[in-house]
N, C-alpha and C positions, 0 to 999 in steps of 0.2 A: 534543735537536736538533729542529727544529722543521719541520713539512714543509710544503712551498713548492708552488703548484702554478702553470701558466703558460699562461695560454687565449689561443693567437694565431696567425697566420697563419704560419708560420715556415717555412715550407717552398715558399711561394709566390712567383713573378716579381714581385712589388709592394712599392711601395713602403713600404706596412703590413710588407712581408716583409721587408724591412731594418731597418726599426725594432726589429721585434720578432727578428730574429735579434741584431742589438743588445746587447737585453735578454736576450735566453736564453744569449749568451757571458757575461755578468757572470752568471746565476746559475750556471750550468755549472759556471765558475771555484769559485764559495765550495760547488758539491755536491762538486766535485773537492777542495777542502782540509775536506769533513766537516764543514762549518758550517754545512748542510743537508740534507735531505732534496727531492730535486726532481723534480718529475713533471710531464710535458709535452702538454699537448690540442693536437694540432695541427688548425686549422681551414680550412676555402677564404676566397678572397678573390674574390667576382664568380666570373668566368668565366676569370681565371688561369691559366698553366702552374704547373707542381710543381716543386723540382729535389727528382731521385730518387736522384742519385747520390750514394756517402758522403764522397767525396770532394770534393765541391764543397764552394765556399767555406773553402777551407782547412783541408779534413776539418771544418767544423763540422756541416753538414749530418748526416753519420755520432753526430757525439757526440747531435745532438737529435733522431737516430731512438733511438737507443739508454735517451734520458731518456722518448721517448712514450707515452703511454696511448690506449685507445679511447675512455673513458670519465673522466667529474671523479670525484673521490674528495674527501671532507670535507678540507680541510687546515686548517694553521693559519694561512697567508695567502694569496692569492691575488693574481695578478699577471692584469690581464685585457686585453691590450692589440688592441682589434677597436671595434666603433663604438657609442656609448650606449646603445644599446638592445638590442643583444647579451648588455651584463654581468649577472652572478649575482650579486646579494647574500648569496648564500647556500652558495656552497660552501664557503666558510671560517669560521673565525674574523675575520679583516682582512681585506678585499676591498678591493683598488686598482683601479680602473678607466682605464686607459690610453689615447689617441685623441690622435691630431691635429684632429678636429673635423668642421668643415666650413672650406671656403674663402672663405666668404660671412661678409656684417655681423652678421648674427643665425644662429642653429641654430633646430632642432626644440622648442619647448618641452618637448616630453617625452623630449629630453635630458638639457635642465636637472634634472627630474624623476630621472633614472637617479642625474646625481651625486648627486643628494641622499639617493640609496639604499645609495652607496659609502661606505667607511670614508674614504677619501681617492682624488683624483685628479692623474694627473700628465699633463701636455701638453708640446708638445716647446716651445713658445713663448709669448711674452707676449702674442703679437695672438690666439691661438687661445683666451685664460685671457680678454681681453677681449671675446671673442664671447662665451661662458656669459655672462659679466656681463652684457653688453647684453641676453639675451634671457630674464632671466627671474629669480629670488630665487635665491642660493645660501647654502646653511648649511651646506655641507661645503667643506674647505680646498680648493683645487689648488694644484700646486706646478709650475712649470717648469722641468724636464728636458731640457737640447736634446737630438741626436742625433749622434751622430759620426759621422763622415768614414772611411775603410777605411785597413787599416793599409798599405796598398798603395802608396799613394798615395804614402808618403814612403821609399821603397823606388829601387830604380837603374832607370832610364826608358830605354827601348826603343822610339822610333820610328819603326824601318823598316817594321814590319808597316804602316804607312799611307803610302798616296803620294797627292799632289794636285798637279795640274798648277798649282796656281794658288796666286801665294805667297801671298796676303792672304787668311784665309779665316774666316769666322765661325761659330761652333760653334752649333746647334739642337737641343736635347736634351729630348728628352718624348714621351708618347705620346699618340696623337692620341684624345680622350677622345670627340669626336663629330662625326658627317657632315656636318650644320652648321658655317660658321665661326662662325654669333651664336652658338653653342651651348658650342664646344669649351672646356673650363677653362685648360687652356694654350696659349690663342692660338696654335695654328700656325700655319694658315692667313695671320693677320695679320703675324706675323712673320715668314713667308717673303714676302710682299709688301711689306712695312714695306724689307728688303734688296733686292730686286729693284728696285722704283722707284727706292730712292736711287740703288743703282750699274750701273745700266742702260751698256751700253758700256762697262763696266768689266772690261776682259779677263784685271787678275791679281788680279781678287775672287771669293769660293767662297762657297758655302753650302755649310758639313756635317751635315747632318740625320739624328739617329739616332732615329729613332724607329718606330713601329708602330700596331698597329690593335687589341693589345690580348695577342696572341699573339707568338709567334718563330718559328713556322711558312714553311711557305715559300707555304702560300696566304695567309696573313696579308702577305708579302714584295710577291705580286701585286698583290692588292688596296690595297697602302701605292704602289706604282710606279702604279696605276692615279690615286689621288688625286691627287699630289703632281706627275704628267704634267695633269689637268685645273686642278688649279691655275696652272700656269706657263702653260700655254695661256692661260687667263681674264686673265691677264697681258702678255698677248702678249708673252710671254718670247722673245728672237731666242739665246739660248744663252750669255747677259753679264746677271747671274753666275753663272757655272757652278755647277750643283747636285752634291752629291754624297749617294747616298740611301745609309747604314749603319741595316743590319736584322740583328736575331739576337742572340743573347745574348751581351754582351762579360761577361771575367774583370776585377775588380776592374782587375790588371795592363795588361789591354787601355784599359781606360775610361783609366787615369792616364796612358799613353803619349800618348793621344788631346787631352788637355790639355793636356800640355808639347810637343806635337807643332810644329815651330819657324814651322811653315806655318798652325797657328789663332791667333789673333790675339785672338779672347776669345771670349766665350758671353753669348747674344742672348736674352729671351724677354722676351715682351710676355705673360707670364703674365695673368692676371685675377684670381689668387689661390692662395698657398698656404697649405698645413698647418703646411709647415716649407722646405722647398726645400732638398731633397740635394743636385739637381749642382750648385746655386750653391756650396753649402757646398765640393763636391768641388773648382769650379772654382776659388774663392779658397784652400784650399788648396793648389793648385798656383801660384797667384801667377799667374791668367790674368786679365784685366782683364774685368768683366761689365756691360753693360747689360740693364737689367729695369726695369719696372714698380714705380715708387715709392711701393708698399702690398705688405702680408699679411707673413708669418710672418719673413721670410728679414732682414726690415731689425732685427732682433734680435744680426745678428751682421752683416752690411754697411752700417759705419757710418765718419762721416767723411770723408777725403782715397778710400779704396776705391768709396765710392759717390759718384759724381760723377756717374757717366754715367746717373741718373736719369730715368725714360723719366715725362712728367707724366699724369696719366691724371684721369678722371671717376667717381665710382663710379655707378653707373646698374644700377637693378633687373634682374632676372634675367627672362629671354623665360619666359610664361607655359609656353614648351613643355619649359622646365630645371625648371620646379616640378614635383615627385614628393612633396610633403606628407610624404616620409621625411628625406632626407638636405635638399634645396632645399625651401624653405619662402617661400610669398607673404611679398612687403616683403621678403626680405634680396639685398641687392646686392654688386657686385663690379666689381675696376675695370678699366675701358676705355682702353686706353691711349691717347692724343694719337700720331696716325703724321707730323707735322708735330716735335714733341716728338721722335719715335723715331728718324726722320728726321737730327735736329740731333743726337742721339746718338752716332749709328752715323758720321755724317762725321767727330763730332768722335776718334773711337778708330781711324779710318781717317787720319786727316790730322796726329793726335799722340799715334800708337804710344807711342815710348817713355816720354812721360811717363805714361802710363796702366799701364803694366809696369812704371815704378817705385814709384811709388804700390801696388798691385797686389802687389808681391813683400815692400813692409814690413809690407801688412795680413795678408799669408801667418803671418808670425810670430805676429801675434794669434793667425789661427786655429788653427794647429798647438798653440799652449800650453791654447788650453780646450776646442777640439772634437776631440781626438785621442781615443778609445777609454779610452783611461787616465785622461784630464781628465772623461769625462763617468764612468766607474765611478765615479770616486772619489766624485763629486756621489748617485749613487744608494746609494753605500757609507756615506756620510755622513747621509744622511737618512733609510735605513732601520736604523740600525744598531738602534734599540732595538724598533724591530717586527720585525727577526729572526732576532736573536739575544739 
């Protein structure tokens, strides 16, 4: 039996932390049938909350305190799922090096460098496997691995916990990555103005905004009301369309009702770029219709009659004040959405709902059969079988 070890953020609010809770249910699973031996390094992510409780996330939390260590120990493979320049070549025997990347055209050249130190790497996407590529030689494989969707999701839907006065309402979901809007990665800013202009006087359209400043705190809550108030001001927002600001940690159960909820109508973001893009993933799962920004990670799995509402964009270099020479690196870009474009979008999923929800609920069936929890083990069951076992 051969022993597995697992260097990743697992226990943290982030979206590293879903991924890699993810991956530490599939290896869980095969230490739970004795097909290994598994030992767990849990790491921070940034500036982060923790969940402490063993309970959360479906008692997984509990099971992946219970596999942790304080310390790496030699194994026979390693699973390393945190940012290139993090990984050990050396704790194992096979060293996988795990990352969604960056969100940008190019990476770190001394990235590329890390894979090249790895036994193998896996990425949740094709656009993330074509970033290494573009920025530099690679001699070691990568393989893409998406991410799945919670098991939650496809469970009996409860929407009373949410009321909105206003039937038309469009879903904003991200956290707000910087105080700049030229700055922020997931466009909030932009996309809460992208919605306000259009539907300006528009008394039974919403904005629902779940988002933060990085925390779930309740000074975090202030400071998110303090933003999101100077924003609509800068707007001369007159109270059309109504905002609705959701702060604080939602349960998997929470988030899915949120989607099927009969009053949101789809999910909005003039993103700049992703790794991989979960709630899109969660919201075509539920068969909710999305407009986004037609680049990065997510168009791997919204393709077709589903992606219609295509938001057209520029890709235009990153503000010298996003370059930190770690993670953003001079020369690589990321796309700018067209609000003219986002504009013609957002009318068009306002003015023909139901064809957008139909469309929308047969792409659901796509994603349910490859991104469900079980479609993606099987993928990582499949192509480690002979490194580990």
């Amino acid at each position: 039996m051969k022993k597995v070890i697992l260097r990743a953020p697992v226990l943290t609010q982030s979206g590293y932390g879903v991924h890699s809770r993810q991956v530490a249910r599939w290896l869980i699973g095969l230490a739970e049938q004795n097909k290994i031996q598994l030992s767990i390094q849990c790491v921070p992510w940034g500036d982060t909350s923790w969940f402490l409780s063993p309970e959360l996330c479906g008692g997984l939390i509990g099971k992946i305190m219970e596999y942790s260590i304080g310390t790496s120990q030699k194994s026979d493979v390693s699973f390393q799922l945190i940012l290139p320049n993090e990984w050990d070549p050396e704790i194992a025997t096979y060293n996988v090096g795990m990352t969604a990347g960056v969100e940008t055209t190019r990476c770190n050249p001394e990235w590329v460098h890390a894979v090249n130190q790895m036994d193998e790497v896996i990425v949740p996407s094709s656009h993330i496997e074509g970033v290494f590529r573009a920025s530099g030689f690679l001699h070691k494989k990568i393989t893409v691995i998406p991410e799945s969707f919670p098991d939650a999701l496809l469970k009996e839907v409860n929407t009373g916990i949410f009321e909105f006065e206003t039937d038309f309402n469009f879903l904003v979901f991200g956290q707000l990555t910087a105080g700049d809007p030229e700055l922020d990665r997931k466009n909030i800013y932009k996309t809460i103005e992208s919605i306000v202009r259009t539907f300006k006087g528009h008394k039974d359209v919403g904005i629902v905004l779940k988002s933060n400043l990085g925390k779930n705190t309740i000074l975090d809550f202030k400071a998110m009301q303090g933003v999101v108030t100077s924003v609509l001001n800068s707007l001369g927002h007159d109270g059309t369309p109504k905002l609705y600001l959701l702060h604080g940690t939602l349960t998997d159960e929470e988030v899915r009702d949120l989607y099927y909820h009969p009053k949101v109508k789809g999910l909005v973001t003039l993103t700049r770029g992703e790794g991989f893009g979960l709630p899109i993933l969660e919201a075509a799962a539920c068969g909710l219709p999305i407009v986004a920004t037609n680049w990065s990670s997510y168009k791997d799995f919204m393709t077709g009659d589903a992606f219609e509402l295509k938001v057209k964009h520029d890709l235009i270099s990153l503000s010298e004040k996003r370059i930190d020479n770690s993670i953003f690196v001079p020369g690589a870009k990321w796309a700018e959405a067209r609000m003219d474009s986002a504009e013609e979008c957002l009318t068009k999923l306002h003015k023909y709902t139901s064809i957008y929800e139909k469309r929308a609920s047969v792409h659901k069936k796509f994603i349910i059969e490859n991104y469900s929890f079980n479609a993606v083990e099987k993928k990582y069951n499949d192509h480690f079988n002979k490194v580990m076992f």
